[in-house]
VOGU-3710 file (C-alpha; in Angstrom, 3 decimals, decimal comma):
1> xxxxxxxxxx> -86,897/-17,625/46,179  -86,987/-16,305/42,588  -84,932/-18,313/40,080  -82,224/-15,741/39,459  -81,081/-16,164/43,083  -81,413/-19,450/43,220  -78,715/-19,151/39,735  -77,046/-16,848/41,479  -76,526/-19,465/44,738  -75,512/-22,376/42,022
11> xxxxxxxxxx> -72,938/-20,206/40,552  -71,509/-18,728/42,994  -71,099/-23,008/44,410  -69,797/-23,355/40,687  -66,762/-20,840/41,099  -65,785/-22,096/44,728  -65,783/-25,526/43,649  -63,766/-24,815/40,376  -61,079/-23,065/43,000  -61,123/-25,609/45,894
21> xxxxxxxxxx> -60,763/-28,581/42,997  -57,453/-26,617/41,448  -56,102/-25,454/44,797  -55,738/-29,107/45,675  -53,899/-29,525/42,061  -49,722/-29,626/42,116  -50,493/-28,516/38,030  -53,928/-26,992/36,696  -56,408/-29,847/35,179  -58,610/-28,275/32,769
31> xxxxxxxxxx> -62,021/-29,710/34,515  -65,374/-27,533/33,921  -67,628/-27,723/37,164  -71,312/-26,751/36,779  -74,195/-27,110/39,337  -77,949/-27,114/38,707  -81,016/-28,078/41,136  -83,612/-29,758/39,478  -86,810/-31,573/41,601  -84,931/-31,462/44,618
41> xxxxxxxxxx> -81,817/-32,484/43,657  -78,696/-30,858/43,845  -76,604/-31,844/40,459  -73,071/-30,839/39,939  -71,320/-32,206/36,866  -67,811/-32,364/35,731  -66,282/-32,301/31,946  -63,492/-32,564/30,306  -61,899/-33,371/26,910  -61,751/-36,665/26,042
51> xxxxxxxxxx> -57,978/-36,809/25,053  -57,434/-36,313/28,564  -56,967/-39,130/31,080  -59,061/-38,837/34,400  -59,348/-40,621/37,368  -63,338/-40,509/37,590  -63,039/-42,087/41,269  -60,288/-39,782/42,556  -62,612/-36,637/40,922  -65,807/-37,933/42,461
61> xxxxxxxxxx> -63,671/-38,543/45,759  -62,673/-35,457/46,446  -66,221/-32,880/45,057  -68,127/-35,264/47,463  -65,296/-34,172/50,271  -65,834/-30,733/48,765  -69,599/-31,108/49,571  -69,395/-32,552/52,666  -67,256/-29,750/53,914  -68,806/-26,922/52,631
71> xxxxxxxxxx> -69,560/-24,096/54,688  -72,883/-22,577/55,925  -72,508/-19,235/53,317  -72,560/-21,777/50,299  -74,967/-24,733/51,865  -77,265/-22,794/53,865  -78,553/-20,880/50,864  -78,366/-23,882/48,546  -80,439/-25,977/51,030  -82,790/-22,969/51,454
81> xxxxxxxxxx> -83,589/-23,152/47,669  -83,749/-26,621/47,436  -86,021/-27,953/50,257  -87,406/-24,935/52,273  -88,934/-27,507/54,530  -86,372/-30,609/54,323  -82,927/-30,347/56,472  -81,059/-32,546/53,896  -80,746/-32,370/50,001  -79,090/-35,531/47,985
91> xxxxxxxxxx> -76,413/-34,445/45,769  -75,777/-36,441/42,259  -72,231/-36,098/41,271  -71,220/-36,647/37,393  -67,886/-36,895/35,179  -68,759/-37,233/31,497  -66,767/-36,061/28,140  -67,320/-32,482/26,662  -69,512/-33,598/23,608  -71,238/-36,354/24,961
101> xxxxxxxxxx> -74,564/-36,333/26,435  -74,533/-39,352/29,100  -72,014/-39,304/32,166  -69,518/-42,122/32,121  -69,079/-42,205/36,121  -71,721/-40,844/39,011  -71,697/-40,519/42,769  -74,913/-39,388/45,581  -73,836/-37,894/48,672  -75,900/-35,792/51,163
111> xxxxxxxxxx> -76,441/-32,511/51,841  -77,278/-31,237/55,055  -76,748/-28,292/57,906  -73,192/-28,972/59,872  -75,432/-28,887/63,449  -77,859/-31,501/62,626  -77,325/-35,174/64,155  -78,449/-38,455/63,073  -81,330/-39,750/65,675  -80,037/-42,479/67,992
121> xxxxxxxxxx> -81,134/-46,121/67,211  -84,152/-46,910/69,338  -83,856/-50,039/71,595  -86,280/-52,916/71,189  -88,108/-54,334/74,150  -88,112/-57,437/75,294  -88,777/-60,563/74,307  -90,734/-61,868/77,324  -92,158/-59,477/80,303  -89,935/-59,948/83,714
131> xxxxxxxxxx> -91,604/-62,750/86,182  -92,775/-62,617/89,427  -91,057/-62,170/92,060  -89,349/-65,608/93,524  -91,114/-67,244/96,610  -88,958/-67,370/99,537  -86,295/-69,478/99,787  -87,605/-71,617/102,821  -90,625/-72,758/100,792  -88,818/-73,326/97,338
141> xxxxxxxxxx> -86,609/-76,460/96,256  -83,463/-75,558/94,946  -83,394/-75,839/91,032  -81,462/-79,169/89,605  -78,645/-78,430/86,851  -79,453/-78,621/83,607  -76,839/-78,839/80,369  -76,163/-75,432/78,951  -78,456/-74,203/76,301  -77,430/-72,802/73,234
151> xxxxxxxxxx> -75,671/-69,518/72,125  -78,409/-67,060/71,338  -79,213/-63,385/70,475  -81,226/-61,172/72,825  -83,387/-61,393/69,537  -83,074/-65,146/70,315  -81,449/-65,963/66,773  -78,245/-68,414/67,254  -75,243/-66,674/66,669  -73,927/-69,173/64,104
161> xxxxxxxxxx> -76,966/-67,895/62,157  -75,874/-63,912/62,806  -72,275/-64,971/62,088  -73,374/-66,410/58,636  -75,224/-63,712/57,704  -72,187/-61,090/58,387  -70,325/-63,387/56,147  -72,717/-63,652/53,202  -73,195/-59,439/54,090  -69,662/-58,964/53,506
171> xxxxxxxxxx> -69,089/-61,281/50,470  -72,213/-59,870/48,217  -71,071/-56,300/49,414  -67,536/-57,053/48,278  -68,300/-58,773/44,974  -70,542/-56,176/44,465  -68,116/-53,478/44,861  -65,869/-55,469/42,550  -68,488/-56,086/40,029  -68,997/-52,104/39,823
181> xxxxxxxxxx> -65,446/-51,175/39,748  -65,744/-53,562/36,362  -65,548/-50,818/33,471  -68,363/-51,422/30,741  -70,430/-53,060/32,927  -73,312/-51,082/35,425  -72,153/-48,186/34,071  -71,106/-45,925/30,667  -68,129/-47,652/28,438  -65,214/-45,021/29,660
191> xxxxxxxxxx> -62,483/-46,495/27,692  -64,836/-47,100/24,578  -66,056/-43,406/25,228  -62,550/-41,858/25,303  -61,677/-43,908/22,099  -64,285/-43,047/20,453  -63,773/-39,149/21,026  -60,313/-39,486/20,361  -60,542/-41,307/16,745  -63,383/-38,438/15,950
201> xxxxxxxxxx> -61,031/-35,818/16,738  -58,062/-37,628/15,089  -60,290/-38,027/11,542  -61,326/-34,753/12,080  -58,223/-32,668/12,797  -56,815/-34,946/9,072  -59,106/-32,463/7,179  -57,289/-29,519/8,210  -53,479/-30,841/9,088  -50,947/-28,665/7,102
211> xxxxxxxxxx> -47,278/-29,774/8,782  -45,776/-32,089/10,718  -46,736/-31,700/14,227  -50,430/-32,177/12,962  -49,123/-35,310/11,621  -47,649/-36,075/15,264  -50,081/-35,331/16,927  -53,097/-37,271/14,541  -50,677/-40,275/15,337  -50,685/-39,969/19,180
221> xxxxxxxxxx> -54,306/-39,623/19,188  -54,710/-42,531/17,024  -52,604/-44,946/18,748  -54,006/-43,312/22,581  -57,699/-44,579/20,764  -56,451/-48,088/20,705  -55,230/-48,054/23,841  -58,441/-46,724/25,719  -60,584/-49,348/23,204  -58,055/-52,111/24,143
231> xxxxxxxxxx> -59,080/-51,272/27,933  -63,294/-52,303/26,898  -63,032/-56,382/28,316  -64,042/-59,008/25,876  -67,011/-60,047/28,290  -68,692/-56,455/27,549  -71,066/-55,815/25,191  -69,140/-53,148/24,100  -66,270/-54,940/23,082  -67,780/-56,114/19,245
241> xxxxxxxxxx> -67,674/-51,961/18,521  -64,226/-51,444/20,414  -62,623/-54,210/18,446  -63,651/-52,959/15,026  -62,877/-49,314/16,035  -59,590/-50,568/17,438  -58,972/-52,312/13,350  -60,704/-49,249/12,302  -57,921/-46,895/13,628  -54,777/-49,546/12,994
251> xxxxxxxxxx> -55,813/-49,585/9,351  -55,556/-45,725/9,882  -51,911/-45,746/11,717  -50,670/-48,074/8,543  -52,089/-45,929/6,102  -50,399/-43,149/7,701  -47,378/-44,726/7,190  -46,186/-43,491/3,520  -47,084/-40,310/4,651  -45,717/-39,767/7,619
261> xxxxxxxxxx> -42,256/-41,114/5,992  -43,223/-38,616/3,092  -43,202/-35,884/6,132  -40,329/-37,300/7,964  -38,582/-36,744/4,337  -39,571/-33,443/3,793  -38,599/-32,187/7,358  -34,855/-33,537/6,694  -35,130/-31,566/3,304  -35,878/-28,617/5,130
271> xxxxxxxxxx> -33,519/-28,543/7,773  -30,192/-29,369/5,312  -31,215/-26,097/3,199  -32,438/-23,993/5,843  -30,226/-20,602/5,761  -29,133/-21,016/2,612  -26,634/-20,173/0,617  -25,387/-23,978/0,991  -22,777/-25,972/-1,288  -24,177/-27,794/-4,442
281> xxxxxxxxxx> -23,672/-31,396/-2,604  -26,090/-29,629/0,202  -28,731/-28,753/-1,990  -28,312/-32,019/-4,638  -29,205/-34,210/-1,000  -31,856/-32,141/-0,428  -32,843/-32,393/-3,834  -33,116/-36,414/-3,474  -34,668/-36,262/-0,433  -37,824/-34,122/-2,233
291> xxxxxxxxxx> -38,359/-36,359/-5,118  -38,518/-39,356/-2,875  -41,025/-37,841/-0,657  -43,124/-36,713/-3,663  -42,606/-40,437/-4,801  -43,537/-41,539/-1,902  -46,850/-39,248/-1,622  -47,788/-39,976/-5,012  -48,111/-44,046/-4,347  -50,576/-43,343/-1,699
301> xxxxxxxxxx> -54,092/-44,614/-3,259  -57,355/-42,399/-3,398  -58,379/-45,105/-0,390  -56,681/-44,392/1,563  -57,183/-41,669/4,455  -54,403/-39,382/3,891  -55,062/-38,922/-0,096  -56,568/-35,174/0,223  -53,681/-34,422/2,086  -51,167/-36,181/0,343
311> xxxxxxxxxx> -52,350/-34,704/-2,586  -52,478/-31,300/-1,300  -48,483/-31,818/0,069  -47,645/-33,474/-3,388  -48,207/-30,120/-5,040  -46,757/-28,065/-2,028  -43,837/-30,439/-2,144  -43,695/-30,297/-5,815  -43,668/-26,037/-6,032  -40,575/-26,758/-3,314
321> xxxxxxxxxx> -38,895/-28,733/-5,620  -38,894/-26,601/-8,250  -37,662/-23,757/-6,043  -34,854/-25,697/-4,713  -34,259/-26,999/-8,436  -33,569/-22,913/-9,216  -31,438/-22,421/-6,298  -29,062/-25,577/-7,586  -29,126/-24,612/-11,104  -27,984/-20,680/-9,556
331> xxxxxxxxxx> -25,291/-22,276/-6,906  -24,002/-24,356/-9,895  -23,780/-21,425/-12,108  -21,709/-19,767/-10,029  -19,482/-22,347/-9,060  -18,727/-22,371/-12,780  -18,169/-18,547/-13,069  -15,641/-19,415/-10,408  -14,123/-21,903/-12,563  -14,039/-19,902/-15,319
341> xxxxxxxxxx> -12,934/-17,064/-13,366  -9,779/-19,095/-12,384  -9,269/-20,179/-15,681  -8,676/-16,968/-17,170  -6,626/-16,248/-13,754  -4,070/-18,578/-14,586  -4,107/-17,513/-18,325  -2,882/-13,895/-17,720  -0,304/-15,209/-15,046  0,951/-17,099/-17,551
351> xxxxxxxxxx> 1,394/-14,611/-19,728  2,711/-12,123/-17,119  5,416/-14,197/-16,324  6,481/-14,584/-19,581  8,913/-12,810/-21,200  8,393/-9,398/-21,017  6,700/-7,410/-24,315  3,830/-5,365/-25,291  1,721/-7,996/-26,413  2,281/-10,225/-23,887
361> xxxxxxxxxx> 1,240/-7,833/-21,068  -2,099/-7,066/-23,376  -2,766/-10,928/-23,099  -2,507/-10,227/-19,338  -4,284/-7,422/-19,229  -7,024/-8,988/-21,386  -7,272/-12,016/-18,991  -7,253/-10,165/-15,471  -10,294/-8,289/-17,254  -11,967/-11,445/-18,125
371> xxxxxxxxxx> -11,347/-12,928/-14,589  -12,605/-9,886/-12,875  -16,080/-9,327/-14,844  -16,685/-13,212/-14,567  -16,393/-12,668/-11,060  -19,188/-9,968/-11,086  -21,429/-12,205/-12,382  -21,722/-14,526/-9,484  -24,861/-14,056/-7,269  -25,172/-12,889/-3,716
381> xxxxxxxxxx> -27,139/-14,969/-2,553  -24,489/-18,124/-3,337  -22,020/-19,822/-1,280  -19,353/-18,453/-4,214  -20,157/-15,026/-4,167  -18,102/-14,809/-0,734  -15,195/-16,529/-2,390  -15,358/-14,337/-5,306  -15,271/-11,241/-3,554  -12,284/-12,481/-2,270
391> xxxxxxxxxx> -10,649/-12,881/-5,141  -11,436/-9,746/-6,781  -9,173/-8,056/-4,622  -5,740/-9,416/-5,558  -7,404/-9,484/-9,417  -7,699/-6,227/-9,176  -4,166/-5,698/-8,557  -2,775/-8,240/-10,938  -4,788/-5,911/-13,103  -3,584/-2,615/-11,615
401> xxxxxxxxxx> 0,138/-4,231/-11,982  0,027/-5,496/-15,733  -1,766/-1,902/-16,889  1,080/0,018/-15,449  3,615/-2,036/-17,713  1,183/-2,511/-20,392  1,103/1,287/-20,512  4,762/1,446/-19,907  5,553/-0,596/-22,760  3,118/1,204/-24,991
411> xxxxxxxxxx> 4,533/4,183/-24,489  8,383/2,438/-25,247  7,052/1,233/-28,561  5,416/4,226/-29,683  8,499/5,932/-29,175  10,610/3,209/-30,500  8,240/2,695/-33,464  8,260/7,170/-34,096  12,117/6,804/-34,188  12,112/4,502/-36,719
421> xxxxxxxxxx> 9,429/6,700/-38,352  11,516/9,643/-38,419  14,720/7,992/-39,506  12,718/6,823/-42,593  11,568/10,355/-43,270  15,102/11,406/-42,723  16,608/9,108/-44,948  14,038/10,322/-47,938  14,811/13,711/-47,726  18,652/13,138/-47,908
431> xxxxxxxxxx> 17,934/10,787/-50,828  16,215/14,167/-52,299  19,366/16,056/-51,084  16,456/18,149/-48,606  18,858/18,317/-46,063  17,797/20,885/-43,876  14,986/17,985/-43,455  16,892/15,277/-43,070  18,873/17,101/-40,547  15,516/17,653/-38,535
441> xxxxxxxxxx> 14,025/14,416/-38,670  17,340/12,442/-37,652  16,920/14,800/-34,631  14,041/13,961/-33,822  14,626/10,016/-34,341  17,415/10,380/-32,261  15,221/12,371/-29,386  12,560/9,819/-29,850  14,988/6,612/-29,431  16,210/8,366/-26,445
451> xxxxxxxxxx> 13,299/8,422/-24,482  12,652/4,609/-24,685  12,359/3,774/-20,927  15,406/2,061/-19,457  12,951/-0,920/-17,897  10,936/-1,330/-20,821  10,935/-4,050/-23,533  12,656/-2,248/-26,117  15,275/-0,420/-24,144  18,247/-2,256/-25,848
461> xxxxxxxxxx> 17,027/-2,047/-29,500  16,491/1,754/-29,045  19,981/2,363/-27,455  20,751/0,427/-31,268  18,854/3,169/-32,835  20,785/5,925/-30,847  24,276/5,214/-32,083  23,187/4,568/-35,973  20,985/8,315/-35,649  23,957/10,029/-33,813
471> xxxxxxxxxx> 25,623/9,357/-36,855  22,991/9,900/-39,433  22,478/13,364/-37,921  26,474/14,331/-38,334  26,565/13,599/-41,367  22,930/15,147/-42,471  24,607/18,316/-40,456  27,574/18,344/-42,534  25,479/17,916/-45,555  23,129/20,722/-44,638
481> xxxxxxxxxx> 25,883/23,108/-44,267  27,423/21,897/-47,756  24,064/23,053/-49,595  23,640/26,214/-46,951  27,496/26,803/-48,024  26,952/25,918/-51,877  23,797/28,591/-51,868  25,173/30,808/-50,199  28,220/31,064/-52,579  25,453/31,441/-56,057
491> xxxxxxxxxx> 23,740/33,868/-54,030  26,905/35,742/-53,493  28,990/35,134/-56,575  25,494/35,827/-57,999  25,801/39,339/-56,790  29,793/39,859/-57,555  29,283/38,847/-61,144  26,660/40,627/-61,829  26,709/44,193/-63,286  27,694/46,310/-66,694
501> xxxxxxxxxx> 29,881/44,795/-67,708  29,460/41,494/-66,300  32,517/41,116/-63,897  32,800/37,307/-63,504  32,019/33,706/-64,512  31,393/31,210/-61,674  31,267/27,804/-60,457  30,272/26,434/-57,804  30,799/23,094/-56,151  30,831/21,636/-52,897
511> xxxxxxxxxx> 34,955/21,669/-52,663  36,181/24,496/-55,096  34,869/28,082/-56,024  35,804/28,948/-59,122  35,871/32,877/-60,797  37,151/33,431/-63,732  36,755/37,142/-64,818  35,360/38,241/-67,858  37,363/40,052/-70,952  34,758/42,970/-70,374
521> xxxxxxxxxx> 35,243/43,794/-67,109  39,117/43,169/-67,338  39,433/45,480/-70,182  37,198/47,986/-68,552  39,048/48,191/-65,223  42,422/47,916/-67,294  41,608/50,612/-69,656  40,318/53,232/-66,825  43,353/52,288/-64,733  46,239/52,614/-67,424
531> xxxxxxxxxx> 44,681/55,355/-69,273  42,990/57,571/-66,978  44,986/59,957/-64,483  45,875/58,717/-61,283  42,630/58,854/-59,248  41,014/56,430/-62,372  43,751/54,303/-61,753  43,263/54,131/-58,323  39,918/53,666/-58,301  39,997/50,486/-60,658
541> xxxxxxxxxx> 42,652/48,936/-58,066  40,276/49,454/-55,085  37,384/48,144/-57,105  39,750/44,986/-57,889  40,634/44,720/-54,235  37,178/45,055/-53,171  36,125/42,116/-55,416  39,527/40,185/-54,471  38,065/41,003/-50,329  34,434/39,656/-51,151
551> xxxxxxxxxx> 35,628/36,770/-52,697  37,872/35,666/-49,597  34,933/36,533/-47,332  32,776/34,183/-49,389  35,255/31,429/-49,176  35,636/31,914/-45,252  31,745/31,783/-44,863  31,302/28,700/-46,757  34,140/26,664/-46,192  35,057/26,384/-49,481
561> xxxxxxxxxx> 38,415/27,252/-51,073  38,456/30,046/-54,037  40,506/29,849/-57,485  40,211/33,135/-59,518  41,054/32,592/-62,801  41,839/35,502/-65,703  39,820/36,373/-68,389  42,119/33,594/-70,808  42,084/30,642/-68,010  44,816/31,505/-66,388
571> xxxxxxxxxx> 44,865/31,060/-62,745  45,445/34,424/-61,003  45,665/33,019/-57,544  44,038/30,554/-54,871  42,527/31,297/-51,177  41,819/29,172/-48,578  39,002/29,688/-46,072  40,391/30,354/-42,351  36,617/29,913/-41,294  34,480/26,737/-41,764
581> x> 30,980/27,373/-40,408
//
């Protein structure tokens, strides 16, 4: 048979005996079956990791059932392969660690077809060929008794001898069953061979640990080494090597020890600020716990076995410090913008509740300002920003509140302060007897003081202003229509007096007009009146009535009463105005 079916036989005994050894499993073993024939031997070997703990015995126990059992589509070909001529083919079964080269535990067995029988024993003849027949009884004595002879074999060995035998049988097979169930002794070291495998992958998963489970787990392994080396007996010639592996890997486990507590550190540091934002007291703990875990890797010596990697974690756990550092300094900034915040809070209530003015709701206003934009300064990503969000809200309507009155009693004031503006103007122009001005600006002081808001801070002081303008204006009024009258009257008397010959002297004053006419114009009217026929003399009365009518219509227009005097001072009569305007 060519050599790919006989590979083909092997592996196809490889996959059934991977499937019967996990199908017997209550939980999958990670065991790796493979079968070879070499010089008429049928090998099948078993690894597995060395961090794993195996009953060789139980493993060995069960394939050689396995083998035993197997049925004629898996042996027949095997056996085929293997001795073409022989019925039976001896099986070597091996457990050894992935790695290692030499099996730690071994087993025969035999392989052979289910129909063939072991030969029966064949019977040894006997000792001595039968005698002769006996002579008949008439001629022969009768024998004499003899003692009883001894308790033989049919082999003719005593039994005492066969009994001792069994005995000294039994006790070597025993003892040397117990002597081979003695680990480290006919065959491999196991427990020196697991330790061993365990410490190498220990040391060697140390070069590329990163966090804490590697940590955990380099431990375990560690301390599992000891145990399997503490297994190797003292009587073994293994033992010297155990025992200084064994120190080897305790001198590891102590070394680990700042480190681990470096880790153990570290891990608390990371769980207190994990989701931040957190409170300043979270992140000054976590603070601590850093620098005493960088204190802690920093001690460790370059001897010692974690150095790389407590060097490597000092500078990762340094860069975290600095980073968690930051996010302190930021979460005490804005506690402090909070403080601030309230500060300036309790500043403009202050000054709202005091008594009410202009200036004293700008102080408020100022301060709810303040409050607000501190509070827009605090980061998101603290555990203040929530709080100051918070508090923005009823800021903002302190704010709203105190910018209604502030503007309220801005507007109060500017009226209050363009009354008094307008009364000063007023009282200028009457001082420079302007009193059409006057009369104007007292009005409009006296509108101005009017419209100071009832609510507002200087409602009372305005009302003040009202009754002292009310009167201002009368009295700029009546002085307004004393010039109006008194200008009036020049215009007029301006006009009368005028003419060829002049007609009239005047003056003028704010409680008397007086005419006086002139000698001209009386002696003019006189002369056409008393000389002239009687149409000349009644035109000079009418022209003297029309002057006396003018004159009385002045007077009633300006309020002022009329004295017309004759051309030599004396008084020709006196009017008083029916009309004051």
């Amino acid at each position: 048979m060519t050599t790919e079916t006989l590979s083909s036989s092997c592996r196809a005994l490889e996959i059934y005996l991977q499937r019967q050894w996990q199908s017997h499993r209550p939980e999958p073993i990670p065991l790796q079956i493979r079968c070879a024939i070499r010089e008429k031997r049928l090998l099948v070997l078993v690894e597995h990791n060395a961090a794993l703990r195996v009953d060789a015995k139980a493993v060995l126990g069960q394939l050689t059932r396995l083998m035993q059992q197997l049925s004629p589509e898996f042996r027949d070909p095997i056996l085929r392969e293997a001795v073409p001529r022989e019925q039976r083919l001896l099986v070597n079964l091996y457990v050894r660690f992935m790695g290692e080269q030499k099996p730690y535990a071994g087993q025969q067995c035999l392989l052979q077809p289910l129909g063939q029988r072991r030969s029966p024993r064949t019977e040894h003849p006997p000792l001595h060929p039968p005698t002769s027949p006996p002579a008949k009884a008439a001629f022969v004595a009768p024998p004499t008794m003899a003692p009883p002879a001894p308790s033989r074999s049919k082999w003719g060995i005593p039994l005492w001898v066969w009994l001792l035998g069994v005995v000294m049988c039994s006790s070597a097979f025993v003892g040397g069953f117990l002597v081979m169930l003695q680990p480290c002794l006919l065959r491999p070291c196991q427990p020196l061979l697991e330790g061993k495998q365990l410490g190498r992958s220990a040391t060697a998963r140390l070069s590329a640990a990163d966090d804490w489970e590697d940590i955990q787990v380099i431990e375990t392994q560690l301390e599992s080494a000891r145990e399997h080396l503490a297994d190797v007996p003292r009587w073994a010639s293994d033992w010297p090597e155990a025992n200084t592996l064994s120190d080897q890997y305790g001198r590891y486990l102590t070394e680990f020890q700042s480190l681990t507590q470096a880790f153990e550190l570290a891990v608390q540091a990371v769980t207190q600020t994990s989701g931040p934002p957190h409170p300043v007291d979270t992140w000054e703990s976590a603070q601590t716990l850093w620098v005493q875990a960088i204190e802690q890797l920093s001690a460790i010596p370059p001897e010692n076995i974690t150095y790389d990697l407590a060097q490597r974690k000092l500078n990762q756990y340094e860069r975290y410090l600095r980073d968690l550092n930051a996010e302190l300094q930021q979460e005490q900034q804005a506690q402090q913008l909070l403080r601030d915040a309230e500060q300036a809070a309790a500043l403009a209530q202050l000054h709202q509740d005091q008594e009410e003015s202009l200036e004293s709701w700008r102080s408020a206003h100022r301060n709810w300002l303040t409050a607000l934009e501190t509070l827009e300064q605090v980061p998101k990503n603290t555990t203040a920003y929530a709080v100051a969000q918070a508090r923005m809200t009823t800021y903002q309507d302190h704010l709203n509140t105190v910018y209604s009155q502030e503007q309220r009693a801005q507007l109060a004031l500017e009226l209050y302060d363009q009354a008094r503006a307008k009364a000063q103007e007023a009282e200028d122009a009457a001082w420079e007897n302007r009193w059409r001005v006057a009369r104007d600006r007292w009005q409009s002081a006296l509108t101005s003081a009017q419209q100071v808001p009832v609510d507002s801070p200087y409602y009372f002081e305005a009302q003040v202003l009202v009754q002292k303008y009310e009167a201002a204006l009368q009295e700029s009024q009546r002085q307004f229509r004393s010039a109006e009258a008194l200008t009036v009257a020049n215009q007029t008397l301006n006009t009368l007096c005028a003419g060829t010959p002049v007609v009239c002297y005047f003056n003028v004053s704010s409680d008397l007009l007086a005419v006086q006419l002139t000698a001209d114009y009386e002696r003019a009217v006189l002369t056409s009146g008393l000389g002239g026929d009687s149409q000349s003399r009644a035109s000079a009365l009418s022209q003297v009535q029309a002057l006396e009518t003018e004159l009385e219509t002045l007077s009633n227009v300006t309020g002022i009463a009329l004295e017309l005097y004759a051309p030599d001072g004396a008084l020709v009569g006196t009017y008083q105005p029916s009309l004051v305007l």
